[in-house]
C-alpha positions in Angstrom: 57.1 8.7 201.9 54.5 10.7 204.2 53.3 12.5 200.7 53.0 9.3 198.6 50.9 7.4 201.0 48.6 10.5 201.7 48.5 10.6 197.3 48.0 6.8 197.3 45.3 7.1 199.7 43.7 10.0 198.1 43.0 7.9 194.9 41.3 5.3 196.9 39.2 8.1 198.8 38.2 9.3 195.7 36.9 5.8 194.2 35.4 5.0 197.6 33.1 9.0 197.5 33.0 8.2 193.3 31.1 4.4 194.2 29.0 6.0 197.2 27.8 9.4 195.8 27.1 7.9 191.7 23.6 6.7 192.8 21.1 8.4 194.6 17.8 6.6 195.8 14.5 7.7 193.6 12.1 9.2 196.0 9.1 6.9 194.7 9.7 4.9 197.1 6.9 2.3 195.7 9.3 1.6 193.3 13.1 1.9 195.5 15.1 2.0 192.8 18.5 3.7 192.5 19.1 5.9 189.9 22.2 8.2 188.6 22.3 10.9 190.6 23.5 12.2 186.8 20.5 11.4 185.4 18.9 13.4 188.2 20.4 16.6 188.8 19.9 19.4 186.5 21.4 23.1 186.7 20.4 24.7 189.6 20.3 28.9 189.5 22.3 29.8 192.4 22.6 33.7 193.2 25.4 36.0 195.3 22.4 36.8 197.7 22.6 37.3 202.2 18.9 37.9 202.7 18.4 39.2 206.5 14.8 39.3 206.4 13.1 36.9 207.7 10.8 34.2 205.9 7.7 35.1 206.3 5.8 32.9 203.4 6.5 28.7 203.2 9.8 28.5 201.5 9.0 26.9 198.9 6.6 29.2 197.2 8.4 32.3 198.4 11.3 31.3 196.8 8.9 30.8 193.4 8.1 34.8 193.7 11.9 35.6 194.5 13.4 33.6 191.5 10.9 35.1 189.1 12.2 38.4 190.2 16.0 36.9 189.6 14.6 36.4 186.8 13.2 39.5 185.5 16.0 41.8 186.6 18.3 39.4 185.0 20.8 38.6 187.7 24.0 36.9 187.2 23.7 33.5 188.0 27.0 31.9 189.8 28.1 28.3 189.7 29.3 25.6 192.3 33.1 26.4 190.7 33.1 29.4 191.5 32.1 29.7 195.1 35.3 30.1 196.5 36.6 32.6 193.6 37.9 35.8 195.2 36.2 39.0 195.5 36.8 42.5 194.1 38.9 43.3 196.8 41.1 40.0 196.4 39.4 38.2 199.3 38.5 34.6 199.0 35.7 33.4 201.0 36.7 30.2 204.0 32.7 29.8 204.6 30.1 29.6 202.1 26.8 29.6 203.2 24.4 27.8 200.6 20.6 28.7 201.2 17.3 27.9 199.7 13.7 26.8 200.6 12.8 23.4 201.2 13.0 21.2 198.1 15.0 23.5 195.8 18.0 21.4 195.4 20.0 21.8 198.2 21.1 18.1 199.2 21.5 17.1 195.6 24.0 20.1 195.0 26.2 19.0 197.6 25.6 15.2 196.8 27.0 16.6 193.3 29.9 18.6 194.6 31.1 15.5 196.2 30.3 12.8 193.1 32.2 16.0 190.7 35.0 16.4 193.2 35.6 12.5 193.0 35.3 12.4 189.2 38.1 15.1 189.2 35.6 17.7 187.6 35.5 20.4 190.1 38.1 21.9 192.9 40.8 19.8 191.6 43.6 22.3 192.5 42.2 23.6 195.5 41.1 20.5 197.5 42.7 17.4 198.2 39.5 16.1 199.9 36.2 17.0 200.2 34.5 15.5 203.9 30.4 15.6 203.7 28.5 15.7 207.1 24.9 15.2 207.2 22.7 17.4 209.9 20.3 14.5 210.0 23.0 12.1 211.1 24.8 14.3 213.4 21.7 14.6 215.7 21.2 10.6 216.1 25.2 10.8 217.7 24.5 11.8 221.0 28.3 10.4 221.7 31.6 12.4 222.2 34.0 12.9 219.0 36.8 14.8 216.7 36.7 16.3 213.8 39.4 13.6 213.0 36.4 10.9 213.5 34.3 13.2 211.7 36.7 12.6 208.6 37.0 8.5 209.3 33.6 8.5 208.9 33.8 9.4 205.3 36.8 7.2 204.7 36.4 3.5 203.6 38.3 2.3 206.5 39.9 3.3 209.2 43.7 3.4 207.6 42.9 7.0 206.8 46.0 9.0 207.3 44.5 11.7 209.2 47.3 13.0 210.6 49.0 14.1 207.1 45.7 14.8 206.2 45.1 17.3 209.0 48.9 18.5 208.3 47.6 20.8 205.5 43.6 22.5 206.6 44.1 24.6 203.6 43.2 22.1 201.7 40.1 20.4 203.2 36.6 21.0 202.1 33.6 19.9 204.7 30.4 20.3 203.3 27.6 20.6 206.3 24.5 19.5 205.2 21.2 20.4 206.6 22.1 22.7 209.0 18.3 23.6 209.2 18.0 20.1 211.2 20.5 20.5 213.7 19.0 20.1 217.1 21.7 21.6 219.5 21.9 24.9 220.8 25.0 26.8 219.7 25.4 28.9 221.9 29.0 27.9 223.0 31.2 30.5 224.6 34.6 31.0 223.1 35.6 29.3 226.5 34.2 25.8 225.2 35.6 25.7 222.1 38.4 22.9 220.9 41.5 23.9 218.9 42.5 20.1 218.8 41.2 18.4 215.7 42.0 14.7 217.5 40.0 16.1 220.6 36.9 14.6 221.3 34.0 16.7 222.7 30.1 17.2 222.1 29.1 16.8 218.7 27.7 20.9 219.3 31.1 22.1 220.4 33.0 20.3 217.3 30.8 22.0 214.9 30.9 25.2 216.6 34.6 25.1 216.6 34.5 24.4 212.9 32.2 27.5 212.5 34.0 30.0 214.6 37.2 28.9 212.6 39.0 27.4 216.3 39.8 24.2 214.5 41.3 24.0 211.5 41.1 27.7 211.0 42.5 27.4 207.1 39.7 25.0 206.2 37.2 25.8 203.6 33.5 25.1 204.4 30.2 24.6 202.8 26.6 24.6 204.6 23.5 24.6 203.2 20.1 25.5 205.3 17.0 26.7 205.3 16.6 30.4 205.1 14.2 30.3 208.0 17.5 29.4 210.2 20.2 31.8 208.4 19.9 34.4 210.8 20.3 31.2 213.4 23.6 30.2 211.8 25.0 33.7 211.2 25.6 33.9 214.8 27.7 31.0 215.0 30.3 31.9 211.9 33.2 34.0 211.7 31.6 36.7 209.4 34.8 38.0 207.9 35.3 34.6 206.1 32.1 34.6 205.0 30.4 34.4 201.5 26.2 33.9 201.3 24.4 32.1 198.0 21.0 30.9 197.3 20.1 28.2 195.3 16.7 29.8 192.9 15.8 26.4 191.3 15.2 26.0 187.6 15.4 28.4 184.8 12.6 27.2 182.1 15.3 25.6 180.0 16.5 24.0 182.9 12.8 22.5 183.5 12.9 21.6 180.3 15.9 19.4 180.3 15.2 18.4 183.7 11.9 16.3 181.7 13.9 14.8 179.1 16.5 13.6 181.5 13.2 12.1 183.6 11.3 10.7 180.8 14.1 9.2 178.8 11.9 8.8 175.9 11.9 11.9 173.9 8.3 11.8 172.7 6.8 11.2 176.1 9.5 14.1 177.9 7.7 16.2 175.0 4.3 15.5 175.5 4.6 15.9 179.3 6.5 19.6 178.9 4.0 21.0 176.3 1.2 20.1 178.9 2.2 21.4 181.8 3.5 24.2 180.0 0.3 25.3 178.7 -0.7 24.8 182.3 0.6 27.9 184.2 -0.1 26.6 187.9 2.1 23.6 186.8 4.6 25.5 185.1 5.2 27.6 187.7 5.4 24.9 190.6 8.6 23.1 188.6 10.6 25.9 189.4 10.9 24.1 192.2 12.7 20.8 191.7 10.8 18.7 194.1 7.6 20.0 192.7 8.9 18.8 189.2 9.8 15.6 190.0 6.4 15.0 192.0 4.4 16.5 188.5 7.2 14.2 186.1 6.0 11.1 189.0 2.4 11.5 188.3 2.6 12.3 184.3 4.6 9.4 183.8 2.1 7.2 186.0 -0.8 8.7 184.2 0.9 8.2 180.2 1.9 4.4 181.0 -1.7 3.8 182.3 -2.9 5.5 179.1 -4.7 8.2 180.7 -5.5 11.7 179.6 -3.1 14.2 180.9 -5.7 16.5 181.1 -7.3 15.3 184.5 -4.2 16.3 186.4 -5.3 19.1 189.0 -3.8 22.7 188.6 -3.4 22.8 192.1 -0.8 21.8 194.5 -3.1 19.6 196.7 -4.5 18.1 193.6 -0.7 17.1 192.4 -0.1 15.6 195.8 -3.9 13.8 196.6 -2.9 12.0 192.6 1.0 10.8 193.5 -1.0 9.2 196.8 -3.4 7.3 195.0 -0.7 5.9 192.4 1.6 5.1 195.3 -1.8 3.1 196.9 -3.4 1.9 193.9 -1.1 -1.7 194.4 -2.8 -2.0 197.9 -6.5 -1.9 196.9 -8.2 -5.9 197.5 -10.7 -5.7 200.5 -8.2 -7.9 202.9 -5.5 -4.6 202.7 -8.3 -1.9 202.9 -8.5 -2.0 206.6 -4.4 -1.9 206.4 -4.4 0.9 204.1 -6.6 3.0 206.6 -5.0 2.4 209.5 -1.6 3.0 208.1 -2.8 6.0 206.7 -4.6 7.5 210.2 -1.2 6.4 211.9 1.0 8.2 209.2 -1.2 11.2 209.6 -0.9 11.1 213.3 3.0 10.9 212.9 3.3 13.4 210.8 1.2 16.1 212.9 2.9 15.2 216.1 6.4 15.8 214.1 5.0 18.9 212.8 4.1 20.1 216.4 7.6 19.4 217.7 9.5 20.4 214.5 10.7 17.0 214.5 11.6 15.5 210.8 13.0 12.6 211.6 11.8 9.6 213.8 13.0 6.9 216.0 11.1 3.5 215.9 9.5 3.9 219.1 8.0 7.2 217.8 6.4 5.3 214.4 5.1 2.6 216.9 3.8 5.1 219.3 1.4 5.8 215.9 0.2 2.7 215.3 3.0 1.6 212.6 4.1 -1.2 214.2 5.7 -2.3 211.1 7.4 0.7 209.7 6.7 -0.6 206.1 4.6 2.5 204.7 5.0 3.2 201.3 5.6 7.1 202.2 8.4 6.5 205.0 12.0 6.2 204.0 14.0 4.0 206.2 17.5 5.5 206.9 20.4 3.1 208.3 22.7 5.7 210.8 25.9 4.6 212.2 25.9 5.2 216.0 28.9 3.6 218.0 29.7 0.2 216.1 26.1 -0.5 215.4 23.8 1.0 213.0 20.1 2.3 214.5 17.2 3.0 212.2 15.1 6.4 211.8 12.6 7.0 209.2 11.3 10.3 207.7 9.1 10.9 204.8 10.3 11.1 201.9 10.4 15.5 202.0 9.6 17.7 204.6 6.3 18.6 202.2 5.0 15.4 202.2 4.9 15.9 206.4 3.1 18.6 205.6 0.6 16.9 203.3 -0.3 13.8 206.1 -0.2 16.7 208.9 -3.4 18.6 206.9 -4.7 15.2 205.9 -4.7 14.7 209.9 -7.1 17.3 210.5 -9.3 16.2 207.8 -9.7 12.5 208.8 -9.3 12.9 212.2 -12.4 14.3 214.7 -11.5 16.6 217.2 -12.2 14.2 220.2 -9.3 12.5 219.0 -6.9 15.2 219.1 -8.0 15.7 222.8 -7.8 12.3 223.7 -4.4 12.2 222.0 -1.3 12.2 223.6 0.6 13.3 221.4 1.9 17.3 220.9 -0.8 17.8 218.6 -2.9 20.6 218.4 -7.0 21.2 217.8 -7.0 22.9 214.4 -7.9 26.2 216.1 -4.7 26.2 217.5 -3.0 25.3 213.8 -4.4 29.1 212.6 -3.3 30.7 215.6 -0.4 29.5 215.6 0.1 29.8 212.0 0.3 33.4 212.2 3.6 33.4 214.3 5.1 30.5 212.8 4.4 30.8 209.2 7.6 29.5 207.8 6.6 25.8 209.1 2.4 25.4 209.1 1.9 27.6 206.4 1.7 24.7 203.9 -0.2 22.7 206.0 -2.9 25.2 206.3 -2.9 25.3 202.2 -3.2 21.9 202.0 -6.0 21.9 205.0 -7.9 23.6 202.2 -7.1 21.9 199.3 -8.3 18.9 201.3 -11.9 20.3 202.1 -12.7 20.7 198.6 -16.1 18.8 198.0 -14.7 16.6 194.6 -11.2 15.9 196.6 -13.2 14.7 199.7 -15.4 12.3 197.0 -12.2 11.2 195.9 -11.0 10.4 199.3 -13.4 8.4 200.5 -13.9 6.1 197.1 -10.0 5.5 197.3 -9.0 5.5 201.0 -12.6 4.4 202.2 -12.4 7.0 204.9 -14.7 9.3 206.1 -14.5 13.0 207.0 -15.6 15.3 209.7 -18.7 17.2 208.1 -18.2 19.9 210.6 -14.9 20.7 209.6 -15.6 22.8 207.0 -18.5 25.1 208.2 -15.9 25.9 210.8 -13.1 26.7 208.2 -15.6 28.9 206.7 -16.1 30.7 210.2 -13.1 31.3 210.9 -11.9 32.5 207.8 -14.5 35.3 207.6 -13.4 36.2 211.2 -11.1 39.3 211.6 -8.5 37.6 214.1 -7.9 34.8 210.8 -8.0 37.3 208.5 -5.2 39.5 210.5 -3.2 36.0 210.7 -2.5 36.4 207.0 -2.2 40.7 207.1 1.5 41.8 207.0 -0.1 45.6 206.1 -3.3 47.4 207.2 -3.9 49.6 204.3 -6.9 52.0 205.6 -9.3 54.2 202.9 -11.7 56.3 205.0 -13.7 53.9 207.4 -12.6 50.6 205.0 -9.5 48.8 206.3 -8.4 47.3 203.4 -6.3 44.0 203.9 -4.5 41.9 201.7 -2.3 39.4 201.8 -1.6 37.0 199.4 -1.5 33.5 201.5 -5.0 33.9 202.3 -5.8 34.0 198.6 -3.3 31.1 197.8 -5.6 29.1 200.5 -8.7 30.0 199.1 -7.4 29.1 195.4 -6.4 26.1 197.3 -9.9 24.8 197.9 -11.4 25.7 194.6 -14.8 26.4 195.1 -16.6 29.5 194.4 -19.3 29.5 196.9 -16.8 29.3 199.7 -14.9 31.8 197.7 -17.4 34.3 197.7 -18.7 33.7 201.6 -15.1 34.4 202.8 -14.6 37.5 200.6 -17.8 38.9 200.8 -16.6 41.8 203.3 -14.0 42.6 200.9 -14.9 46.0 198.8 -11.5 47.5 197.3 -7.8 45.8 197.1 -4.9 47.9 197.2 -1.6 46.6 196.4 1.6 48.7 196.5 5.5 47.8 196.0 4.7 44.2 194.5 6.1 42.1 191.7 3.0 40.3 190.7 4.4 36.0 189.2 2.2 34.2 187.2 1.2 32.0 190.1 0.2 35.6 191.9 -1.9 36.8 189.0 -3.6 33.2 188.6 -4.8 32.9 192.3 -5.5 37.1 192.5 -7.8 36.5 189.7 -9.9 33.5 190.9 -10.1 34.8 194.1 -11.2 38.7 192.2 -13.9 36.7 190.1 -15.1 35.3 193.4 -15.6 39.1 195.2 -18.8 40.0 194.7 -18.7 43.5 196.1 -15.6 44.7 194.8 -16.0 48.0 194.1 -12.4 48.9 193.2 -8.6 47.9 192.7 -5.7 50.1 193.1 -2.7 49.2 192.5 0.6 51.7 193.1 4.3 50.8 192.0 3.9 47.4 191.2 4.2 45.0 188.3 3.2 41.6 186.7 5.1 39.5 185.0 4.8 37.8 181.6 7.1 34.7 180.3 8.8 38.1 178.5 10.3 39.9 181.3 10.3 42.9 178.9 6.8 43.2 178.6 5.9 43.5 182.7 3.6 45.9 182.9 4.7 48.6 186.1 1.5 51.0 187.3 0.2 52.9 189.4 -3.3 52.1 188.2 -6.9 51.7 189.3 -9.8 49.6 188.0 -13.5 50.0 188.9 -15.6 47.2 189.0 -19.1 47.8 187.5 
């Protein structure tokens, strides 16, 4: 009898995860529309990869460089299926950790492990159900509970039969969600943990005991994070049952279907993929799938408004500057100006102060401490949390990049009297470079953006649509700095010395001088610069693109040398390894 009830109740599980997990809100939030999270997700590279090193670069573009070596060595992709398939040595994994930079997929892979578990496509033998836990929701639960309530809160009601369900751990699969975002320390001696799966405890304790394989020891488990936070989580698992991936992001062909599913209409997906193929800054950035759904955002915009495709900027503040004008271009009449601007100052203001305090997502008394007394923006998503038996309301933009974006934005609109005044956790900008070079996993963005912002046509661009003004001092001060040795060093993993010359490279500082696009600039903040040497480096096309502006731009190079390294073409065959050295007449 237990067995049919726990089958009967498993088909209406399934329906309720199939109804929940089918649509997926659109980020354009403008718009709010659900779509199919079918019509969303594409094929995701996903490698058998436990990188220890830590994340020096912004994830996002790191991971750009890494999947184009994937790439060129020709790795064997794995798939979600096989995950928990057993090893060479017989042993199936309990824990798979699922990594990747911020934007690469991540969410929407287990989003689609859940909807393809429901549909009866995926783990059919080896699950009986699947639990998802999000990070995000977790930290707003400051109250005691069980895994058992962690399970009910998946369920469609409270009729769950937990105990029969709990009866066999061997076939449960929770997917953890974010662990990146987690707030708690986990630092839990084997003292505190809970064996008791109907115990309730701190939310930290019931996670950790989940981890360190205390409760439910013959449960499988799947969390996806941030690399900058693997070495983090590593400490709290049970390594022996322990498998690592990392989600690369999209193959070409993968980009490519990824714009026909977008666009829908096959002559428009066509048009838009030739052009940003011939484009290699764009090309390169849709490896990254929040990247290629911003660039799919904008060309659609720009092809129903019957504009040439051709104005799109190359650059990655330029892609970003053009979705925020089409998401404000509905909010332009003089009454909704003055709206517009301080919305703006106060989202800039809420995104800086979050960037200080690594803090992602916010309460309402932190959007009204900005200004946004009505938490309306078109660039905040409103989430709806269950806590006790009410439901409270956090917002967050719409992707940790977009935080990023306002947070440089910030710096730009804002003078520095303000940031004194402030009292907020924000920083003077000074304190954004030195910080930057400890931190560089979180503000290295913002730094690229700071730049991309300062460019002279951007900052026209600004002010005609946002009617705001900019500190003129800003940027004769970015130029000092940048020509400084202690900003320089910031960016220097390796001081590469030839006789009296310290040589120093590294490529952020080039990416932030790309960023800004002007060659005057260029050339005053490389004018010391008199030979590059690179050694031990796989060159991507983004690399070679930015390395060249920024070489056109060096005045008094004399010389390059480069030693062991290579660049890669679209052909993988036809890198070109070297030692080799060019002078510079």
């Amino acid at each position: 009898m237990l067995l049919v009830t726990n089958s009967a109740y498993r088909v209406k599980y399934r329906e309720h995860i199939r109804n929940k997990y089918t649509t997926i809100k659109d980020m354009n939030s403008r718009l709010g529309e659900n779509v199919k999270l079918n019509s969303r997700y594409t094929k995701l590279i996903i490698v058998n990869e436990h990188r220890h090193k830590k994340q020096r670069e912004h994830e996002i573009m790191a991971l750009g460089r890494r999947h184009a070596e994937i790439m060129a060595e020709r790795a064997s992709p794995v798939t979600i299926a096989n995950l928990f398939d057993s090893d060479k040595d017989g042993q199936s994994p309990q824990i798979v950790v699922l990594q990747g930079a911020a934007g690469i997929g991540k969410t929407l892979t287990a989003r689609k492990i859940m909807l393809d578990w429901a549909n009866e496509e995926l783990y059919q033998n080896r699950f009986d159900y699947v639990f998802y836990i999000n990070c995000r929701e977790i930290n707003l639960d400051h109250e005691w509970g069980s895994v058992e309530d962690l399970i009910l809160k998946n369920c469609p009601d409270q009729n769950a039969p937990t105990k029969e369900i709990l009866m066999k751990p061997e076939k449960l699969l929770f997917i953890i969600d974010g662990f990146d975002e987690l707030r708690f320390s986990f630092n839990q001696p084997t003292s505190n943990l809970c064996s008791d799966p109907c115990k309730k405890q701190p939310v930290e304790i019931i996670l950790s005991s989940l981890f360190r394989k205390e409760v439910l020891h013959k449960s499988y488990l799947i969390i996806t994070t941030r690399p900058a936070t693997l070495e983090k989580l590593g400490q709290c698992l049970k390594d022996e049952s322990c498998a690592y991936a990392e989600i690369l992001g999209f193959s070409e062909n993968e980009r490519k279907e990824y714009f026909y599913m977008f666009f829908g209409n096959e002559e428009q997906a066509r048009r838009a993929f030739n052009f940003v193929k011939d484009n290699e800054m764009l090309f390169t950035m849709c490896f990254v799938p929040i990247a290629c759904w911003i660039i799919c955002t904008v060309l659609k915009q720009q092809m129903e408004a019957g504009e040439d495709l051709a104005q799109t900027s190359d650059t990655i503040t330029g892609i970003y500057m053009l979705y925020l004008f089409s998401l404000l271009e509905g909010h332009s009449s003089n009454s909704e100006k003055q709206q517009v601007q301080d919305n703006l100052k106060g989202l800039c203001s809420l995104a800086a102060d979050g960037l200080w305090r690594q803090k992602i997502l916010f309460e309402e008394e932190d959007v009204k401490k900005h200004g946004l007394d009505k938490p309306d923006s078109l660039f905040l998503n409103e989430n709806m949390f269950q806590k006790g038996i009410v439901c409270e309301r956090v917002y967050s933009f719409i992707h940790l990049s977009f935080q990023e974006f306002f947070a440089a934005l910030f710096y730009v609109l804002e003078q520095e009297e303000t940031v004194k005044k402030s009292a907020t956790a924000i920083q003077p900008v000074e304190k954004l470079f030195e910080k930057c070079g400890k931190s560089r996993n979180y503000l290295m963005l913002t730094v690229r953006f700071l730049f991309g912002l300062l460019n002279k046509k951007r900052m026209e661009e600004m002010e005609k649509n946002l009617s705001c003004k900019f500190s003129p001092k800003l940027k004769n001060n970015l130029l000092t700095w940048v020509k400084e040795k202690p900003f320089l060093s910031l960016f220097n993993y390796d001081k590469l010395l030839s006789g009296k010359e310290e040589i120093i490279f590294y490529l952020d500082y080039f990416y932030c001088l790309y960023e800004i696009q002007e060659m005057k600039f260029v050339q005053s903040a490389m004018n010391h610069f008199t030979e590059l040497k690179f050694t031990h480096h796989t060159f991507t096309k983004m690399d070679q693109i930015v390395l060249q502006f920024c070489i056109k731009n060096c005045c008094k190079l004399e010389s390059i040398y480069i030693e062991k390294s290579r660049f890669l073409n679209e052909d993988p065959n036809e890198d070109s390894p070297g030692p080799c050295k060019w002078p510079l007449r």
